[in-house]
C-alpha positions, 0 to 999 in steps of 0.5 A, spaced: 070 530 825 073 523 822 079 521 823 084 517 818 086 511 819 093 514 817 093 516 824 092 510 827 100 508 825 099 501 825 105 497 824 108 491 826 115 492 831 119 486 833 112 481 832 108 485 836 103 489 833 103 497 834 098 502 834 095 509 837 090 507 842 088 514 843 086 513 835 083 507 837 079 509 842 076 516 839 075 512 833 070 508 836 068 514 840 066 517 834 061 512 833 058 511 840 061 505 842 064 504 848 073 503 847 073 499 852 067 495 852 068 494 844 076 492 845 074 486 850 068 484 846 071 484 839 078 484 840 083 491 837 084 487 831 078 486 829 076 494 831 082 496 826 080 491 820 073 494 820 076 501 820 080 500 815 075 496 811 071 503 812 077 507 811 078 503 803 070 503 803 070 511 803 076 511 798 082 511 803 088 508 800 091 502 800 095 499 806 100 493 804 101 490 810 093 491 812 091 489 806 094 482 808 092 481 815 085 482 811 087 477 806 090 472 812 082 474 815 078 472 809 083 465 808 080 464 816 087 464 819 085 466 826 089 473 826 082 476 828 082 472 834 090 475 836 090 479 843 095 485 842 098 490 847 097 497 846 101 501 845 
């Protein structure tokens, strides 16, 4: 079963980045990659940038605000590098 990265609820709330860390991690489950491992390694930005280019990839809608953190990603603005709390 795929999940949709709807169900990853990623926002921004008072500057800080929010997201479903279960979402998180069985998406990554789902792939065979360790959550915790991957997170420390790659960073949760990087983790949901990639699934969203996945979600958009398999045809999955638009999201504004994703799409500027990718816009921001592909400018070299280091937002991929930024830590984020789990929420």
């Amino acid at each position: 079963m795929s999940l949709d990265f709807r169900e990853l609820k990623f926002g921004l709330v008072n500057g800080d980045y929010v997201y479903d860390s279960n979402a998180l991690d069985s998406f990554l489950t789902e792939r065979g990659r360790d959550p915790e491992e991957t997170l420390e390694q790659d960073g949760v930005l990087s983790v949901i940038l990639d699934w969203y280019i996945e979600h958009r990839h398999a045809g999955g809608a638009e999201d504004p605000f994703i799409e500027d953190l990718v816009q921001e990603a592909r400018l070299g603005r280091g937002i991929i590098s930024s830590q984020t709390g789990r929420a």
